[in-house]
N, C-alpha and C positions, 0 to 999 in steps of 0.2 A: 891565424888561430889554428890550432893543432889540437886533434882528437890522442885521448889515451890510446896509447901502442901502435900512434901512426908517427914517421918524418916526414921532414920535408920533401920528400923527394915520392912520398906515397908507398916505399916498403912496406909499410905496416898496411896497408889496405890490404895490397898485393898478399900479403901472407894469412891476413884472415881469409880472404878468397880460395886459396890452396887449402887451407885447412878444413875452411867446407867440403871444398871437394875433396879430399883425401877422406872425408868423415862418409861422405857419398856414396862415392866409390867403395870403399869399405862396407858399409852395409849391401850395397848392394851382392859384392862378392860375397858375404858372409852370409844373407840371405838366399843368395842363389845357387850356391854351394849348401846350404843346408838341405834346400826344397829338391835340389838334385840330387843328393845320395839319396832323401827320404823316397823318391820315386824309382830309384835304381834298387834300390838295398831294400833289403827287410833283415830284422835280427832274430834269431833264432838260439835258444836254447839246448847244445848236445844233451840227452837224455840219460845215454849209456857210455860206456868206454872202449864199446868194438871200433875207435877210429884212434886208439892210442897208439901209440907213441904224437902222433900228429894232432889228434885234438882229445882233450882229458873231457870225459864224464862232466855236465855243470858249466862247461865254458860257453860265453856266449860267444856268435858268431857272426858277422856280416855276412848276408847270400844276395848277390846276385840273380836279378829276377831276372831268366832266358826263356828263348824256345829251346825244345828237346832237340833240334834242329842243330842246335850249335853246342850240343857239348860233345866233348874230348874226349878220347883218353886218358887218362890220369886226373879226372876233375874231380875232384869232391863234390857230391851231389845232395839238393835234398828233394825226396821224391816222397810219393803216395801211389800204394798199389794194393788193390781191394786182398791177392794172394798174399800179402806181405800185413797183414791185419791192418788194413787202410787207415794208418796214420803215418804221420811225417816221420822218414826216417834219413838216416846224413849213413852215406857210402862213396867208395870209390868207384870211379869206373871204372874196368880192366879190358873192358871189350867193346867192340860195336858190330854191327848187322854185318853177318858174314867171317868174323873170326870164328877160328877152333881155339878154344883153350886147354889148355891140359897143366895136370901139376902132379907131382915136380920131377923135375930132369934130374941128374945123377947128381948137381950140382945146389939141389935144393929149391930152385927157381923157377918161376913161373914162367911157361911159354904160351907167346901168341903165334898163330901159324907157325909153328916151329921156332919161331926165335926164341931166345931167354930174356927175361926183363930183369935188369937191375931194379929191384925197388928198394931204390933208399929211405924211405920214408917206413920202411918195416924195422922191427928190432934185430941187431946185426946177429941175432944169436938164434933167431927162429927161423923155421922153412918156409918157405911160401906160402904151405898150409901143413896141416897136420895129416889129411890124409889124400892120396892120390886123387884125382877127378879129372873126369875130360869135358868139352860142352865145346857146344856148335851154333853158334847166337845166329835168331831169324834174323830176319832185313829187320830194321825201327825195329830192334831192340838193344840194350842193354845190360853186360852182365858184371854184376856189381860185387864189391868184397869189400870187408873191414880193414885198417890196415890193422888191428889186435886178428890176428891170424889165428889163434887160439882159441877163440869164445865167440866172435861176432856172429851172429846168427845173419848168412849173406846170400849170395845164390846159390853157396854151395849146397845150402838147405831144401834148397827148391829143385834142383836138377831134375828130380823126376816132374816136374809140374809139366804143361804144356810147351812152356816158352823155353824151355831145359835150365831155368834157375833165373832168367832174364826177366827185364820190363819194357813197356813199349816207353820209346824217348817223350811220349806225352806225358808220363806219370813224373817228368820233372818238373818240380817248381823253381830250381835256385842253384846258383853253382855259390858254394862255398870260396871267397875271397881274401878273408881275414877275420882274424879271432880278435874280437874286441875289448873279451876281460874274460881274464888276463890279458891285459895288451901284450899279448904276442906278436902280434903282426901280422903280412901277407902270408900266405901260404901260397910256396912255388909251385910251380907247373913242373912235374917230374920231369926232367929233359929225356929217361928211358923210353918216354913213346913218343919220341919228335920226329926219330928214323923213319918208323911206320906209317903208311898213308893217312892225310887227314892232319899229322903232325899233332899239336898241343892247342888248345886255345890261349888266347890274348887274355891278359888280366883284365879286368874292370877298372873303370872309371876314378875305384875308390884313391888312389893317391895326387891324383886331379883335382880331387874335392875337397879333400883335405889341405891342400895345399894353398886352395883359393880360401877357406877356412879363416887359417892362417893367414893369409896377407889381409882380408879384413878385419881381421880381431887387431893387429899391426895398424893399417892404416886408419882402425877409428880412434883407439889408444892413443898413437901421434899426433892425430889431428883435435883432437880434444884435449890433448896435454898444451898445445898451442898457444894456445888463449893466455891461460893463467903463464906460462912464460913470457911470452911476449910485450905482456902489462907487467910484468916485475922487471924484464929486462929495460922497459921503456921508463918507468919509476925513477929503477935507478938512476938511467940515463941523465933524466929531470933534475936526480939529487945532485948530481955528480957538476951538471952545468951551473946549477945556484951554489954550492960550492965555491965552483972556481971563479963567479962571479964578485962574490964575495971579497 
């Protein structure tokens, strides 16, 4: 005697079996991949447009929950700092504890300890900034700029403060990873301060997670499409023998 969508031979057991587990396996990657960006990430809201060309006014964002410890150069950041009217706000970083910054060279460009930084991610047609400044970041701090060069209200605001326009690396909450709507995508690590000590930071986790995502949404879809083929393929199978019986 013979079960629907089994042979003789017990393929069809053997393949409901995989199908479980592929439907398993699946959730669990689609769960655990979920529960792991939701603890890695948090989304966040751009408010203004001082980070445009790179992130528009209104986009949402995936950040990166770090220590101040481990950001970079060129990270896009979102911080909180009681001089900066203590709410969350998203900037780049241009400096860390111990840079001189000054702008701009004869060439338009921003320099860190005397070098010039290409920043690609600025508009090809604007300077660095609009008006000359120099600054000399304490130890654990950071000094921070819009990439909209023109309007961001950023360190250069603050220059006269205590910290000459900086924040201490506590006041980060998130490094900025990817814009999730408009699904734009990752956002690179500028390679102009990889020269520099310290180098760039490593992307986040996020296209790990989405990937694993992905192969569970895949493997419960297939393993649940299983079934009902299996029983039609075996149907047939049945018709096809009485048939030729016949």
């Amino acid at each position: 005697m013979s079960g629907t969508g089994r042979t003789g031979d017990g393929r069809g057991r053997l393949g409901s079996m995989l199908s479980g587990l592929a439907v398993a396996v699946g959730c669990v990657l689609f769960l655990g991949g979920f529960a792991w960006a939701a603890v890695v990430y948090k989304p966040y809201t751009v408010p203004t447009d001082s980070m445009t060309p790179t992130v528009q006014a209104g986009d949402r964002v995936l950040a990166q929950r770090i220590d101040g410890d481990e950001v970079r150069r060129g990270d896009v950041v979102i911080f909180t700092d009681p001089a900066w009217g203590n709410m969350p706000m998203v900037k780049r970083v241009v400096g860390v504890g111990g840079d001189k910054i000054a702008c701009c060279g004869k060439d338009g460009r921003l320099t860190i300890n005397g070098k010039p930084v290409e920043e690609s991610y600025l508009r090809s047609e604007d300077p660095a900034s609009g008006e000359d400044f120099t600054a000399e970041v304490p130890q654990g701090q950071l000094f921070l700029l819009g990439d909209e060069r023109r309007s961001s209200l950023d360190s250069r605001v603050h220059l006269t403060d205590p910290g000459h326009g900086s924040v201490p690396r506590g006041s980060v909450q998130a490094r900025v990873d990817a814009i999730a709507w408009p699904m734009d995508g990752m956002i690179e690590r500028p390679q102009a301060f990889a020269a520099l000590p310290g180098g760039v930071s490593s992307p986040g986790p996020l296209k790990l997670q989405l990937t694993a995502l992905g192969v569970g949404v895949v493997l419960i879809l297939g393993g649940a499409a299983y079934g009902p083929v299996a029983a039609r393929a075996a149907r047939r199978g049945r018709e096809r023998t009485v048939a030729g019986a016949r």
